[in-house]
C-alpha positions in Angstrom: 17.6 -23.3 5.0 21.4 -22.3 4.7 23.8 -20.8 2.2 22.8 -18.8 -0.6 20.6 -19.4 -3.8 19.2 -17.7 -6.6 15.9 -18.9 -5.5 15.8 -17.1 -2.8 15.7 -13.5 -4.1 13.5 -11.4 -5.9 12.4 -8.2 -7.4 9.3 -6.0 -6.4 7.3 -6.3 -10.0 3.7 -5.4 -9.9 1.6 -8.2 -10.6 0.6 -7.8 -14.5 -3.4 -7.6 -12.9 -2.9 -4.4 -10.7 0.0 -4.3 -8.3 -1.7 -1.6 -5.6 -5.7 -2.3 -4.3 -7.8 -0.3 -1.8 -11.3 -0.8 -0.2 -13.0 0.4 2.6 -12.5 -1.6 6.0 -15.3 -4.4 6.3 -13.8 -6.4 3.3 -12.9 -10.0 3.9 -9.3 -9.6 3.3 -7.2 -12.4 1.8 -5.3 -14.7 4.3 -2.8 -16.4 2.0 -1.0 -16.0 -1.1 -3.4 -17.8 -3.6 -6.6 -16.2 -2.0 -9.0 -14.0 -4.4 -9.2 -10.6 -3.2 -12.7 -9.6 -2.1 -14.1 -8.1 -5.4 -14.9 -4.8 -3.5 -11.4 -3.9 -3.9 -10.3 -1.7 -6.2 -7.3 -1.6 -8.6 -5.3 1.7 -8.6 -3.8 2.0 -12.1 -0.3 2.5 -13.0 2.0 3.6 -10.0 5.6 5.4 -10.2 9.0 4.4 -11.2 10.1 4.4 -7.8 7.7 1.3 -6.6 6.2 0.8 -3.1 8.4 2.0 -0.5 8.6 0.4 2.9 8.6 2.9 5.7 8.5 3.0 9.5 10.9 2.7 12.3 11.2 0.3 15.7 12.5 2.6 18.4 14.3 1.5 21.2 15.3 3.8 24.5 18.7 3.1 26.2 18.5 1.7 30.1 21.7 2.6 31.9 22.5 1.3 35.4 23.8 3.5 38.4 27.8 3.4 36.9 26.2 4.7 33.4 26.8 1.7 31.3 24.1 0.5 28.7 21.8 -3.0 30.5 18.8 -2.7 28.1 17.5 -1.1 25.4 13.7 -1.2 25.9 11.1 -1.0 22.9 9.2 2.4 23.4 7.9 2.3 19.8 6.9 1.0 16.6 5.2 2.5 13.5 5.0 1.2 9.6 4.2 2.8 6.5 4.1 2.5 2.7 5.0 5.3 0.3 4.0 5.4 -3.7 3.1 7.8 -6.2 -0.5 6.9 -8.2 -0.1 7.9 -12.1 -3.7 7.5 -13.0 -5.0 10.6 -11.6 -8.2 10.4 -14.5 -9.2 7.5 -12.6 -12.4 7.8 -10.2 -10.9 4.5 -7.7 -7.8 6.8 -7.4 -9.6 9.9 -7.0 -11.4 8.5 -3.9 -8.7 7.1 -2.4 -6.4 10.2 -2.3 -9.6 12.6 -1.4 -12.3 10.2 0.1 -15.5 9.0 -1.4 -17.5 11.6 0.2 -15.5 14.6 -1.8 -15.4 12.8 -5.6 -18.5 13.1 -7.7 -18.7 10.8 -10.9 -21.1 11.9 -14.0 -21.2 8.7 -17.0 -20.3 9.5 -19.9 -22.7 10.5 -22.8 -23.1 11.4 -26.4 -21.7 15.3 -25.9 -19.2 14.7 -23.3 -16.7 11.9 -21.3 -16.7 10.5 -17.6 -16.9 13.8 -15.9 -15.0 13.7 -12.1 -15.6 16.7 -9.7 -13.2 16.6 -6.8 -14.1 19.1 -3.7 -11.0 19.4 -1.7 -11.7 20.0 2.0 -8.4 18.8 3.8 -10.8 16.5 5.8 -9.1 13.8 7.0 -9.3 10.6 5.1 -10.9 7.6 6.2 -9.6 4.2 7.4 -9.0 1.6 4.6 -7.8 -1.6 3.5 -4.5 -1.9 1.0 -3.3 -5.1 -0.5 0.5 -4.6 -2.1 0.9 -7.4 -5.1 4.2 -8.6 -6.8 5.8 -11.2 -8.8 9.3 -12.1 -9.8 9.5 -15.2 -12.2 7.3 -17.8 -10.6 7.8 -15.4 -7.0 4.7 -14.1 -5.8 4.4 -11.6 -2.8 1.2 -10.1 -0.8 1.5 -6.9 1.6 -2.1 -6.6 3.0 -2.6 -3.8 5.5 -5.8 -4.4 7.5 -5.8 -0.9 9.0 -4.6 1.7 6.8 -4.8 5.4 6.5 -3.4 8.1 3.6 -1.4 10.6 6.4 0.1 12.6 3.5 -0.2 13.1 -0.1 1.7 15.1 -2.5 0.9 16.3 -5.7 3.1 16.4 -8.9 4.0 19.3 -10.3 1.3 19.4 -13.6 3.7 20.2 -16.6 3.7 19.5 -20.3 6.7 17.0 -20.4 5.8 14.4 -18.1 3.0 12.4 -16.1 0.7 13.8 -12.9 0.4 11.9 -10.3 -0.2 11.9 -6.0 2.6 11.1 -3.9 1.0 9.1 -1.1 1.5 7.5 2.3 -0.3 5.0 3.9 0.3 4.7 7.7 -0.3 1.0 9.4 -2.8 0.6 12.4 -3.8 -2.7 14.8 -6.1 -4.6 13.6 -8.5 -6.8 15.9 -5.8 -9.2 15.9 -3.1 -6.7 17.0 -0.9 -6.8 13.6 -0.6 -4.2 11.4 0.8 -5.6 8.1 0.6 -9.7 6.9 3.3 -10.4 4.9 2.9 -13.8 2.5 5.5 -15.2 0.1 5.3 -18.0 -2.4 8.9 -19.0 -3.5 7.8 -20.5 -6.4 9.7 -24.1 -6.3 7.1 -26.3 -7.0 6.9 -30.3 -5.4 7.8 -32.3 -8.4 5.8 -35.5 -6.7 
């Protein structure tokens, strides 16, 4: 495909149904665009302004010969990451995910109080997950699933009266069995008229 066209461009919208989901590894992960995401996936609420932010870096070191010019550049690294700020920070599935399961406690709600959440912060490290990434622009549609991810940071907004708190998060991209670390799948949205 050559030259340029409208209908090859496209915004990073969430998808109206949840645009960020996390589960623990062992899900069936979805291999395609159109695929259902395994129902043990969870929908993380309303994310920040600022979106999903690709991160990571492909390294390269410089090979010079015996008269000092440049005859390679040799990979020595690769790493890939996505950065986003979680608003729903009253929400359990979000709660876990920035803490781990093991350090969020969830009371139902009853007749005297609501859906109490007790977090215990440790600074234990957080577990292995699974992330899918969903977007849509006009009839677009885009799917970022990371098989192997892990929160390496999180950062807490400041907590003041004029606007929303929230958690600041990175995910950092493993190998999975495979040996890939993100699946990218696109749908373009042009449609065979026969």
């Amino acid at each position: 495909m050559a030259g340029n066209s409208v209908h090859t461009i496209g915004s990073g919208k969430p998808k109206a149904s949840g645009g960020i989901l996390h589960g623990p590894l062992g899900l069936a992960l979805p291999t395609g665009i159109s695929t259902a995401p395994d129902v043990g996936f969870k929908k993380l609420g309303y994310v920040g302004e600022d979106g999903l932010q690709p991160g990571g870096e492909r390294t390269l070191e410089e090979k010079r010969d015996w008269g000092g010019d440049v005859i390679a550049n040799i990979q020595s690294g690769h790493s890939s990451s996505f950065q986003f700020t979680l608003l729903a920070v009253f929400d359990p599935d979000v709660l876990t995910a920035v803490f781990g399961a093991e350090n969020v406690t969830v009371t139902a709600a009853t007749a005297a109080t609501g859906t109490l959440i007790t977090v215990a912060e440790g600074g234990e490290e957080l577990p292995f997950g699974e992330w899918i990434f969903e977007m849509a622009s006009g009839p677009r549609k885009q799917r970022i699933v990371v098989p192997n991810g892990q929160i390496g940071t999180v950062e807490e907004l400041p907590i003041v009266a004029n606007d929303l708190q929230g958690f600041t998060v990175s995910v950092n991209c493993y190998k999975d069995e495979a040996g890939k670390k993100v699946y990218r799948y696109y749908d373009d949205g042009k449609f065979d008229a026969a």
